[in-house]
N, C-alpha and C positions, 0 to 999 in steps of 0.2 A: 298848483297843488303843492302844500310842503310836504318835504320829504315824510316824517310822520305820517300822515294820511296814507302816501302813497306806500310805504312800508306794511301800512295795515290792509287795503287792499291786497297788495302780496302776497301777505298770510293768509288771506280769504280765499283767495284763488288757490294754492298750494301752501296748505298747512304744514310748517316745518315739521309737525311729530309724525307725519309721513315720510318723510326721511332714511334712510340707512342710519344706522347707528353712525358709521364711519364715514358719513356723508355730514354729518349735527355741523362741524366745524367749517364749513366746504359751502354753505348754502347763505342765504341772506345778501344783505350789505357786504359786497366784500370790498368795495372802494367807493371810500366817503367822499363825498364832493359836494357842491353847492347845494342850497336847501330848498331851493323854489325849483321843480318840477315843471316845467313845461312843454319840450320835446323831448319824448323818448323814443326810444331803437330799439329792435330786438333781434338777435342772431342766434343759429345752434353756439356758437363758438367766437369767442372772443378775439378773432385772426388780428395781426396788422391790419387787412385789408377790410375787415370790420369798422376795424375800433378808428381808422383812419376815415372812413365815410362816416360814421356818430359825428367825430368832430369835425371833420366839411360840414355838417349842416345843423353844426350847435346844440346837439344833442344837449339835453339837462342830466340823461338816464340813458343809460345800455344793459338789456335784460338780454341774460343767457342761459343756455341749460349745461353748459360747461366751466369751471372755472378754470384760469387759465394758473393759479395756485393749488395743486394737487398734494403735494408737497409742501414740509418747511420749506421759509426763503433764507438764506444765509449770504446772500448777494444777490444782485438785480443786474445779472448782463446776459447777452444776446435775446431771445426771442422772449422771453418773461420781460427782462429788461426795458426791450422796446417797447411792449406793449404797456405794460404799469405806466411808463417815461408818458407816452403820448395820452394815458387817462388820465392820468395826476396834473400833468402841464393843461390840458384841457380844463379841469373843475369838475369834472364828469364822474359821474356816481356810476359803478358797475354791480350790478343783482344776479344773483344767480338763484335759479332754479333746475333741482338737479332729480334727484329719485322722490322726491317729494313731489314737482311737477308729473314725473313718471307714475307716479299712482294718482295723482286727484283725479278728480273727477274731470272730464273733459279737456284734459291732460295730455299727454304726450301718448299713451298706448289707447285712450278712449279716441282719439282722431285719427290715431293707425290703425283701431279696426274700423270705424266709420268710411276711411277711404278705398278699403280693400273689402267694403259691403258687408262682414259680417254680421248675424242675424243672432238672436236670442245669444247677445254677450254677455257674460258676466266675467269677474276677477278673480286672477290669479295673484298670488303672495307677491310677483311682479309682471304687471302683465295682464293680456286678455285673453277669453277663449271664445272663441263663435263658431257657427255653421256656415262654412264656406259656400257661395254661391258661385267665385268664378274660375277660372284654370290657370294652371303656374303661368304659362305664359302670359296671361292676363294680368295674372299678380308683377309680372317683370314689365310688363309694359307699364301700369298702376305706380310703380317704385321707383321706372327709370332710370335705374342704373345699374340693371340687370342682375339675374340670381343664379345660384348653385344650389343644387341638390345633393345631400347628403343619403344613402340608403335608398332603399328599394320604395319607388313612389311614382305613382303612374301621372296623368294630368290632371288628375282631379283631386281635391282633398275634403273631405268629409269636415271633422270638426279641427279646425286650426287655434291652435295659441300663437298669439306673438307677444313678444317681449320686447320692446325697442330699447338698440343699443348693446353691448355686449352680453348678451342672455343667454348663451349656452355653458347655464351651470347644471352637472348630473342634479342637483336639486328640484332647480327647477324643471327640468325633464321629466322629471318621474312625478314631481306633479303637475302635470300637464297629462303624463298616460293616464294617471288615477283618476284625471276629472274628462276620461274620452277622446282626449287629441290622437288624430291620426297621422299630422306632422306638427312641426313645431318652427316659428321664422324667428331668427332674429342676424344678429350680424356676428362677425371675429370667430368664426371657427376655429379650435384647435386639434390637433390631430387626434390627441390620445381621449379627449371626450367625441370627435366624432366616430370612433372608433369601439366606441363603447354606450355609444347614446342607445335609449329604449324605444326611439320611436325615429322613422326621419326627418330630417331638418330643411329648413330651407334657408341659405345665408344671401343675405342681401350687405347692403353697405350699409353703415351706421349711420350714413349722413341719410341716405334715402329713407330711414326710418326714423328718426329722429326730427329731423327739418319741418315737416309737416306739419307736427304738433305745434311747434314756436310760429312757423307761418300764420296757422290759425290763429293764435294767440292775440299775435300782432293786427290781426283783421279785425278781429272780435273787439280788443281796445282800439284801435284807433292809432297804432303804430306805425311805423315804417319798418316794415321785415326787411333786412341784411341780406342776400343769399348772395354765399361764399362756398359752393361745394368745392371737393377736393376732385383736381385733374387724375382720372381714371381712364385707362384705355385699356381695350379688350382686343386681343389678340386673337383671329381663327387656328 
């Protein structure tokens, strides 16, 4: 496939005008490389240890839902460095797909309630809302890599939002209360919004919410998924 083609598929799958405003510059082609398309890769995150297995096995393409360019570049050393050094030197095209994957359809938060059973879903401004069917523990075994509770929340939860990825904004809380959620999951809690949230939370890791979506992703086309989680240990 040339690139072309597989650029328009892209935007078929996640239309960039689903986007964050501040995300427009952040998404697409972010590294040009060769123009015939025939093996691709797909990871949440563009690690070393990523982008090092693409080009072990001559990736043409490495699709992700993070760019590893958040930021201007104003030099290229240490970890941006190495990684760009080992895309470039490859020929290897890097894609990104980021809150425009997060909203499409069958996207990154449509496969995080699919995996956590929710029922009669629909969309939040970011994000899903369903009727919960199984128990926090159930949800931390489901995520694998264990959860927190923010606020007064028993084992069960009625109507759940999740938002995959760093989703605890007061915005998005309050709409989550106004459309019935009786908790709200996502990841990166901070103190002064869980301190002030309208409804309770449930924080999981941004990889265990995130990963899933791109997992599927790579199934559904015909990929080879990456998985790269981050070393987490839980202490009693």
């Amino acid at each position: 496939m040339h690139i072309r083609a597989f650029l328009e598929e892209m935007e078929r799958l996640a239309p960039s005008f689903l986007a964050d405003d501040s995300d427009r510059e952040r998404i697409g082609l972010i590294v040009e490389g060769r123009p015939e398309i025939t093996k691709v890769c797909c990871a949440l995150d563009p690690t070393p240890g990523v982008v090092a297995r693409a080009v072990a096995v001559s990736a043409d393409m490495l699709v992700v839902h993070h760019t590893p360019l958040w930021t201007p570049v104003t030099r290229l050393t240490g970890r941006t460095g190495q990684i760009l050094h080992a895309i470039l030197a490859a020929d290897m095209n890097l894609y990104v797909m980021h809150t425009n994957f997060d909203r499409a359809d069958n996207g990154v938060n449509d496969v995080l309630a699919r995996l956590l059973l929710l029922t009669d879903v629909s969309s939040l401004s970011l994000g899903r809302i369903g009727t919960c069917h199984i128990t926090l523990s159930e949800i931390s075994r489901t995520l694998g890599g264990g959860i927190r509770t923010w606020g007064a929340l028993g084992e069960t939860v009625t109507r759940l939002a999740v938002v995959a990825g760093s989703g605890f904004d007061p915005g998005l809380l309050q709409e989550a209360v106004d459309r019935g959620a009786d908790a709200f999951l996502s990841s990166e809690m901070k103190h002064a919004v869980s301190r002030a949230a309208p409804l309770p939370c449930i924080e999981a890791t941004h990889y265990a919410l995130e990963a899933p979506g791109m997992r599927e992703l790579a199934s559904r086309m015909g990929w080879e998924y990456i998985d790269d989680p981050p070393v987490v240990r839980q202490f009693p």
